[in-house]
TIMI-2910 file (N, C-alpha, C, CB; in pm, 1 decimal, decimal comma, always signed):
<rs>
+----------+----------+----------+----------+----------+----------+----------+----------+----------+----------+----------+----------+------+
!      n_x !      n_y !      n_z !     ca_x !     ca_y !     ca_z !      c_x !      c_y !      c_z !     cb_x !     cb_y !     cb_z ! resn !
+----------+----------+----------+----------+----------+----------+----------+----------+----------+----------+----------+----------+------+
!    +84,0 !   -116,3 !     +0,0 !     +0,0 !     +0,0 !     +0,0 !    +89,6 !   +124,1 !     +0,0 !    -96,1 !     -1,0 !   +121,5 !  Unk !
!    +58,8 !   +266,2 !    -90,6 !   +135,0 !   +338,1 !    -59,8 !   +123,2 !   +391,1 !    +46,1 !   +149,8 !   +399,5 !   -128,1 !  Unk !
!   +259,7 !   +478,7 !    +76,5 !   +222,2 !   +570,0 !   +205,7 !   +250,0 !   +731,9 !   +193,5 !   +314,3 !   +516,0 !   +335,8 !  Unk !
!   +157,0 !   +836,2 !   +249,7 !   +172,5 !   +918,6 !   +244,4 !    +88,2 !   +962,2 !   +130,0 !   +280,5 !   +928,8 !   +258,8 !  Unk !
!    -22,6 !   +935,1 !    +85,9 !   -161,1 !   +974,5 !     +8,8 !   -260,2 !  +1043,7 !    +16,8 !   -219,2 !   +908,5 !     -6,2 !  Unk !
!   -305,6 !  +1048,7 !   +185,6 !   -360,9 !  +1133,8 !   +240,2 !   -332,6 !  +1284,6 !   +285,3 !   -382,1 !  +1077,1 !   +309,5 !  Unk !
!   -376,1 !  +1352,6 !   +241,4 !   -328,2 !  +1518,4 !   +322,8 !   -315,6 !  +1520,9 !   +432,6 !   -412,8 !  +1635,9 !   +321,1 !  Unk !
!   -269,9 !  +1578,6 !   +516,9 !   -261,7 !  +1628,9 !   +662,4 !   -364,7 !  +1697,1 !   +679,6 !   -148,7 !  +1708,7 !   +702,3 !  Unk !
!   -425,4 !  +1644,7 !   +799,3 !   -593,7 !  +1721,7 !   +851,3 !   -523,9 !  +1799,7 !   +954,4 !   -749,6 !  +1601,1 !   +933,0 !  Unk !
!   -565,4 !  +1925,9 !   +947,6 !   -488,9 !  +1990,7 !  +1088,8 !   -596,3 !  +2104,9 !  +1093,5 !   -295,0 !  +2056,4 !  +1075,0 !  Unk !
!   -497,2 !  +2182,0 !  +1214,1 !   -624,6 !  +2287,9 !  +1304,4 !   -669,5 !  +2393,0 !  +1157,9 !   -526,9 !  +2423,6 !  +1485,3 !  Unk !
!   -784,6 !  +2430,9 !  +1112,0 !   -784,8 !  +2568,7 !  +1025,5 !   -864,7 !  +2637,3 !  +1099,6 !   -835,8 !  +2569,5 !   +872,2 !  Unk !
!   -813,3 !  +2776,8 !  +1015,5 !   -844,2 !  +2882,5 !  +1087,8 !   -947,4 !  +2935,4 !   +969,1 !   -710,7 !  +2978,7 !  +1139,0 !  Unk !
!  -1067,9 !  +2946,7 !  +1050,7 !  -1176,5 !  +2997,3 !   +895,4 !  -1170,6 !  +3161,8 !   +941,4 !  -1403,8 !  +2913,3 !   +888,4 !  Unk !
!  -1208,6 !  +3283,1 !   +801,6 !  -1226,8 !  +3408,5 !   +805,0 !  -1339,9 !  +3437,2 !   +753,1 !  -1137,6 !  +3471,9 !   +755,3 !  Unk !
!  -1415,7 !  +3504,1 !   +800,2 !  -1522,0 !  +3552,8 !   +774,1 !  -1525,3 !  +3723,6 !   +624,1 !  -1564,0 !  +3580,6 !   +945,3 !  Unk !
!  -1609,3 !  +3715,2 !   +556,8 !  -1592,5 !  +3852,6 !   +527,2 !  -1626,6 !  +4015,0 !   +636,6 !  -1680,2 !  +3847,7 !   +408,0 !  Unk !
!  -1705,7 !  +3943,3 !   +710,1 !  -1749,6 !  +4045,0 !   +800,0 !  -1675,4 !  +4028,2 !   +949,6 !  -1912,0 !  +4034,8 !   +809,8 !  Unk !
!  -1557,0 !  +3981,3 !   +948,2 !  -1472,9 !  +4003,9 !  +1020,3 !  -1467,6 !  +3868,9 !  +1157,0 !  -1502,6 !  +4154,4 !  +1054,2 !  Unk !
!  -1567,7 !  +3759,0 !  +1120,0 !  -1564,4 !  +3675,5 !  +1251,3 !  -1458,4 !  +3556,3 !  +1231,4 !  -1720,7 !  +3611,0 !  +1287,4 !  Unk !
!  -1421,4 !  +3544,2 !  +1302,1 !  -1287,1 !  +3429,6 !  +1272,3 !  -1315,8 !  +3290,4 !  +1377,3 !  -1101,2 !  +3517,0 !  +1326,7 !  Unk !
!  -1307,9 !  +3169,2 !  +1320,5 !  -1382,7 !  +3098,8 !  +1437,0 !  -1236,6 !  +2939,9 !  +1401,8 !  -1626,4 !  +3061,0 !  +1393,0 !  Unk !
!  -1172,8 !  +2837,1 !  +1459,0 !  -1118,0 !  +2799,2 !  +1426,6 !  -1175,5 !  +2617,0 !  +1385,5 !  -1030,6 !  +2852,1 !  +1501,4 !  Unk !
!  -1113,3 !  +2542,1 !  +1301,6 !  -1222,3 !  +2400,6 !  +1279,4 !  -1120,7 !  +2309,2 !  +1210,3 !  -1384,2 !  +2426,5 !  +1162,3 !  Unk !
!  -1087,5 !  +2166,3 !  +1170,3 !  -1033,7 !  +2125,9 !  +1114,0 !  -1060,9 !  +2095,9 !   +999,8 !  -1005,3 !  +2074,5 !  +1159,5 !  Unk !
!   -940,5 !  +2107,8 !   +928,6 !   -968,6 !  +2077,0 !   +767,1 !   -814,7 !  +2067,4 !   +712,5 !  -1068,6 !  +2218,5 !   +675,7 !  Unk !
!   -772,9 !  +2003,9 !   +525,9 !   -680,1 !  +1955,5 !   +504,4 !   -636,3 !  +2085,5 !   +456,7 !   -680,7 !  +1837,5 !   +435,4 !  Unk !
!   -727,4 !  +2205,4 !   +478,0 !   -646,0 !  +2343,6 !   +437,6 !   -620,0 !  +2426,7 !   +558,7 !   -731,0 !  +2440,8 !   +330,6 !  Unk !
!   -467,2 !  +2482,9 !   +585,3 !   -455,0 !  +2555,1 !   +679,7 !   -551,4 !  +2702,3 !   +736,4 !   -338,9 !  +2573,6 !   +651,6 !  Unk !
!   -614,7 !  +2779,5 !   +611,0 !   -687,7 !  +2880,5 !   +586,7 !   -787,5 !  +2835,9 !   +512,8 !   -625,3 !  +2979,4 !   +535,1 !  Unk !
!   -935,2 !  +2887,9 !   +556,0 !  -1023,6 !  +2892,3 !   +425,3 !  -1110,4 !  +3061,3 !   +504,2 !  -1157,7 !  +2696,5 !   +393,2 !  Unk !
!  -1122,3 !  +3123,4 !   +378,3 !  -1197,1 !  +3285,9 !   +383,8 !  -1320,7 !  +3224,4 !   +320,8 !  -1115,2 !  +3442,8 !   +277,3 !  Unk !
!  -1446,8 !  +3276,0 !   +375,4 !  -1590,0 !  +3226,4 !   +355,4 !  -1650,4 !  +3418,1 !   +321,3 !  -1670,8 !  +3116,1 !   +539,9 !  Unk !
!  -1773,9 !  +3400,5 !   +287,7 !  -1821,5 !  +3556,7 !   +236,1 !  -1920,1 !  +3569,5 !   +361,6 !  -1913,3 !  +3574,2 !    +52,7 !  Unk !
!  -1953,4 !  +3458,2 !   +393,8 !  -2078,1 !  +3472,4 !   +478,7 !  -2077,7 !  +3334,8 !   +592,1 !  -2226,6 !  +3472,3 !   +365,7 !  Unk !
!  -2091,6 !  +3398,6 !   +707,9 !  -2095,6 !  +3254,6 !   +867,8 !  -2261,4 !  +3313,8 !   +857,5 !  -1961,7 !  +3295,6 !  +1104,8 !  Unk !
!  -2223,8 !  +3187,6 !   +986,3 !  -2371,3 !  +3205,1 !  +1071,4 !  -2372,6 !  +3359,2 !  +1167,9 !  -2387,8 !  +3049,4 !  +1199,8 !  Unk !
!  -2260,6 !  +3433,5 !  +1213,4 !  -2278,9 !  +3559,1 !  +1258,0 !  -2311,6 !  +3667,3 !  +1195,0 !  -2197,4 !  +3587,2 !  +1305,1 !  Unk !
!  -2310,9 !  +3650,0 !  +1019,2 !  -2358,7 !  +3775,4 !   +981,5 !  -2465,9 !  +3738,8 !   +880,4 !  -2246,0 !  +3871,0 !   +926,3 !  Unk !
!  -2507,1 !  +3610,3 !   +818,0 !  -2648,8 !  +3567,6 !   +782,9 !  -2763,1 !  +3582,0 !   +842,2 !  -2655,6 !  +3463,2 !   +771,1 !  Unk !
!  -2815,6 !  +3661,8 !   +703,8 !  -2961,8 !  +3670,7 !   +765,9 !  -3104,0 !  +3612,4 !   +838,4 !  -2992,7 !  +3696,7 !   +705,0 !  Unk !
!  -3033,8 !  +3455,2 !   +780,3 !  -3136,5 !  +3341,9 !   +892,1 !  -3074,6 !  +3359,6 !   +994,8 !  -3149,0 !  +3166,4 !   +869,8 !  Unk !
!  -2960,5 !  +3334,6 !  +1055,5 !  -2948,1 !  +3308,9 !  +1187,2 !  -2925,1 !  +3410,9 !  +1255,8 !  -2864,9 !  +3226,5 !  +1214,0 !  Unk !
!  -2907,3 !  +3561,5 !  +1186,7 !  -2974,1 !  +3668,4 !  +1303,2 !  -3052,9 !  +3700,1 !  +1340,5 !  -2971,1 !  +3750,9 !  +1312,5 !  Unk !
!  -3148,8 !  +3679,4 !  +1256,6 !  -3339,5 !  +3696,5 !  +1291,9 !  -3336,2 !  +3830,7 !  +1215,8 !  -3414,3 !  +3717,6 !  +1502,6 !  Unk !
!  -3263,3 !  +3873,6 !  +1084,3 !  -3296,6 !  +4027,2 !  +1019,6 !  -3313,5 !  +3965,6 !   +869,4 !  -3148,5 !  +4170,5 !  +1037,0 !  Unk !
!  -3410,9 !  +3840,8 !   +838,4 !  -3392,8 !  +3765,1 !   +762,1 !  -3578,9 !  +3856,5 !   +688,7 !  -3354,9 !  +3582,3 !   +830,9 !  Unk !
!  -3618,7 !  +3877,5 !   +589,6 !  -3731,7 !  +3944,4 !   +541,9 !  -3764,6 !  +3867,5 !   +421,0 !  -3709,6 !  +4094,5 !   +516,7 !  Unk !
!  -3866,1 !  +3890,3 !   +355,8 !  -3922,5 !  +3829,0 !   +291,8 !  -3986,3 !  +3895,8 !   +173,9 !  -3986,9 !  +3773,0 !   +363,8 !  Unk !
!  -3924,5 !  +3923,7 !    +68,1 !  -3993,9 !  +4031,3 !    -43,7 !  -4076,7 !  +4014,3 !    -91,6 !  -3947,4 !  +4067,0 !   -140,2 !  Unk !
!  -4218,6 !  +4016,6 !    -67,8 !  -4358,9 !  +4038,2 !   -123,2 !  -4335,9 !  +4104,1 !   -282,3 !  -4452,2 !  +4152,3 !    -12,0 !  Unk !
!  -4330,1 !  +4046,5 !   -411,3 !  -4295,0 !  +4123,6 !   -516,2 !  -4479,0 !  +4050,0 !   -598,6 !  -4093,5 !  +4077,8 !   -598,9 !  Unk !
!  -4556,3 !  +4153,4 !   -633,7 !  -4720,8 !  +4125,6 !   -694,5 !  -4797,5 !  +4037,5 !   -583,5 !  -4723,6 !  +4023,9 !   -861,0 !  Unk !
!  -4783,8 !  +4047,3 !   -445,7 !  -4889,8 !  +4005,5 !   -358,1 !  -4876,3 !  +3874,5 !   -355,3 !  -5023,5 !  +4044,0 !   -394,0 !  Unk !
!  -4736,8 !  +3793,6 !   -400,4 !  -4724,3 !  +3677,2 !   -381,1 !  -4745,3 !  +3554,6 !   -270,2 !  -4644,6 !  +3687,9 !   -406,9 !  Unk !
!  -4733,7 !  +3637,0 !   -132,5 !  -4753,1 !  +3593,0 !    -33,8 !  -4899,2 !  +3590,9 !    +19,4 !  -4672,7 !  +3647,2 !    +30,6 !  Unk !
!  -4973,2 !  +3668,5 !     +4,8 !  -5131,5 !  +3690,4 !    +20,3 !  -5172,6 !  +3599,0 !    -76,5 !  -5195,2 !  +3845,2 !     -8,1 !  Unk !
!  -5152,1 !  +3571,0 !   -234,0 !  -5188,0 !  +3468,8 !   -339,3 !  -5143,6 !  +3318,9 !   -230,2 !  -5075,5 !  +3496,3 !   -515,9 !  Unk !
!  -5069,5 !  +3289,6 !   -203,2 !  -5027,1 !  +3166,2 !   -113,4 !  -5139,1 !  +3109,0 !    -39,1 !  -4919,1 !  +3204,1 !     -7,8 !  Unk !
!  -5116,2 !  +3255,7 !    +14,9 !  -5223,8 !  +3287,3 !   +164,2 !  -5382,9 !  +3250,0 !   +111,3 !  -5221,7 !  +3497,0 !   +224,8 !  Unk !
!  -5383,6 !  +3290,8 !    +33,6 !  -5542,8 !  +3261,8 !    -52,9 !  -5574,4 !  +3132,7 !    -85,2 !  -5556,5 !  +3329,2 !   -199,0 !  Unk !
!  -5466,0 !  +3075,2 !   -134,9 !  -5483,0 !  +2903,6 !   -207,2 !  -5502,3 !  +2841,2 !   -103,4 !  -5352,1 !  +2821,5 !   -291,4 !  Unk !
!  -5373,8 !  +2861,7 !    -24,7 !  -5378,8 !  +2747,6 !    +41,6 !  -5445,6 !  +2778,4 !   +239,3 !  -5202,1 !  +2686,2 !    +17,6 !  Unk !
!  -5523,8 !  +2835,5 !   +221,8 !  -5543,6 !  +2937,7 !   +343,9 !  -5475,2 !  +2926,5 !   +507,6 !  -5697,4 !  +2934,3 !   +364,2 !  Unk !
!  -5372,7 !  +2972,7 !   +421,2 !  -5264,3 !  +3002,6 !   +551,5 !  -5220,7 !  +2876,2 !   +653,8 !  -5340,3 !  +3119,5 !   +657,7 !  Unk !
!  -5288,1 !  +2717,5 !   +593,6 !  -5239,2 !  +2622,6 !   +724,2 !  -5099,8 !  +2583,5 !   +620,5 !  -5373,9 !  +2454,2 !   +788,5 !  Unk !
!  -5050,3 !  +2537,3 !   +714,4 !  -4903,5 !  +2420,8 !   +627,7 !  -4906,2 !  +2340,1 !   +689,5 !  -4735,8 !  +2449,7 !   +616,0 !  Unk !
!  -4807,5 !  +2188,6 !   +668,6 !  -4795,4 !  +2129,7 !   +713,5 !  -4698,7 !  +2087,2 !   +819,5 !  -4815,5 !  +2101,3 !   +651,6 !  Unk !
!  -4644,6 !  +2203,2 !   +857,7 !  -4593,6 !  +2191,2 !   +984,7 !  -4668,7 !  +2222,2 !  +1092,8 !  -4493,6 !  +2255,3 !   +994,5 !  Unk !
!  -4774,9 !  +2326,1 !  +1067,3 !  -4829,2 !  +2361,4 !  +1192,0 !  -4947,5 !  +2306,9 !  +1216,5 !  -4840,7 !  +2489,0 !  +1208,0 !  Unk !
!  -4954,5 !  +2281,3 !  +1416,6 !  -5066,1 !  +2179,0 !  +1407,9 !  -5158,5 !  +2260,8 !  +1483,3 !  -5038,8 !  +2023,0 !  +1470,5 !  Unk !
!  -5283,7 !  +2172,3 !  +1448,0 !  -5381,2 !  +2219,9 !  +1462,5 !  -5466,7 !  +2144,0 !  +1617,8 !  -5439,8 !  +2206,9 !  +1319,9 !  Unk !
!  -5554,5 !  +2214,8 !  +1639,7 !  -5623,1 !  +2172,3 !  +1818,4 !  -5712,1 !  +2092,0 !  +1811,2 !  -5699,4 !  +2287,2 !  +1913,7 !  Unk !
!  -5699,1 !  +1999,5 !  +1887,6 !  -5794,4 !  +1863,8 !  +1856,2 !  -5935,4 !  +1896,3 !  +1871,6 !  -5766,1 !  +1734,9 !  +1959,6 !  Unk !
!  -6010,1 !  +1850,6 !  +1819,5 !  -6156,7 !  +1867,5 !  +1822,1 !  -6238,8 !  +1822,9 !  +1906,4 !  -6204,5 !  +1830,4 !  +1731,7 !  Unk !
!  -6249,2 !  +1849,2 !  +2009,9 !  -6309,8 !  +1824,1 !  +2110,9 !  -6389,6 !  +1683,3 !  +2127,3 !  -6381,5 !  +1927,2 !  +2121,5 !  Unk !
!  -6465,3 !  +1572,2 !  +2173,3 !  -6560,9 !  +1438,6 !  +2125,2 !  -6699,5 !  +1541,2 !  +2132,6 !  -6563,2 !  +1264,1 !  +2259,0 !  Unk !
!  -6696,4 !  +1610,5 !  +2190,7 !  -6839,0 !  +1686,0 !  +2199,5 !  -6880,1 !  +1734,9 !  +2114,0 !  -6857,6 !  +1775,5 !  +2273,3 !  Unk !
!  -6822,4 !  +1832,2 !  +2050,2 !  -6810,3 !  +1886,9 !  +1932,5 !  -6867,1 !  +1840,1 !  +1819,3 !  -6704,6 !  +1896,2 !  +1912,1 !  Unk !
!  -6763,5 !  +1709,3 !  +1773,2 !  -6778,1 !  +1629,3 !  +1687,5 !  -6906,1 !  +1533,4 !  +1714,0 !  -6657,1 !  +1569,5 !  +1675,9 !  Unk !
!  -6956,3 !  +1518,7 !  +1834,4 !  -7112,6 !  +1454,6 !  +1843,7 !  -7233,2 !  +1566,8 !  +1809,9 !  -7142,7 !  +1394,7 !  +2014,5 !  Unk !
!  -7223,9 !  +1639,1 !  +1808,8 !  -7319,1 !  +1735,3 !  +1810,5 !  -7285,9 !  +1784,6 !  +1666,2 !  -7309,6 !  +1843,0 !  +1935,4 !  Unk !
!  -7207,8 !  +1782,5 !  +1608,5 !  -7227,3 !  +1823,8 !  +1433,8 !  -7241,1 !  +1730,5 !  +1402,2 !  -7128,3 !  +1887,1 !  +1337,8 !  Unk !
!  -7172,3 !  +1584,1 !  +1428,1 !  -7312,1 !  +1482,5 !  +1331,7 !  -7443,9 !  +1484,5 !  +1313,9 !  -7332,0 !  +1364,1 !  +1366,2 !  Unk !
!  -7485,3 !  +1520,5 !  +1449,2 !  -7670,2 !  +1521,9 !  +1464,9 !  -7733,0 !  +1615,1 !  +1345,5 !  -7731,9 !  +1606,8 !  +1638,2 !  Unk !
+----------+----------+----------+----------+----------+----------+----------+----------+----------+----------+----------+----------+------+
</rs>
């Protein structure tokens, strides 16, 4: 088998464009990124949503506002006996 094929994994030091420097391993001593999780807009919470022709209200219309992540409150047995009748 040969030897010596693999790169050397060692400490890197990542750079941020917006100045955060955080350190991680990898087979490159340096890697410069444009964007972390400290200056992205999902994970600061300054993340918006461009409404361009009422696209979001059209959504809102079709599909009326449930998805399938969010749940909904169980229906009481009472409820549901008394609208069969």
């Amino acid at each position: 088998m040969k030897t010596n094929t693999h790169p050397k994994y060692q400490a890197c030091s990542v750079h941020c464009a917006c100045g955060n420097t955080f350190t991680t391993r990898s087979t490159m001593p340096r890697i410069g990124v444009d964007i972390c999780n400290m200056c992205h807009p999902f994970f600061t919470g300054k993340q918006k949503f461009v409404d361009t022709a009422g696209r979001v209200e059209r959504f809102g219309k079709k599909f009326g506002g449930t998805y399938s992540f969010q749940k909904t409150a169980p229906v009481p047995a009472a409820k549901v006996a008394a609208a069969a009748k």
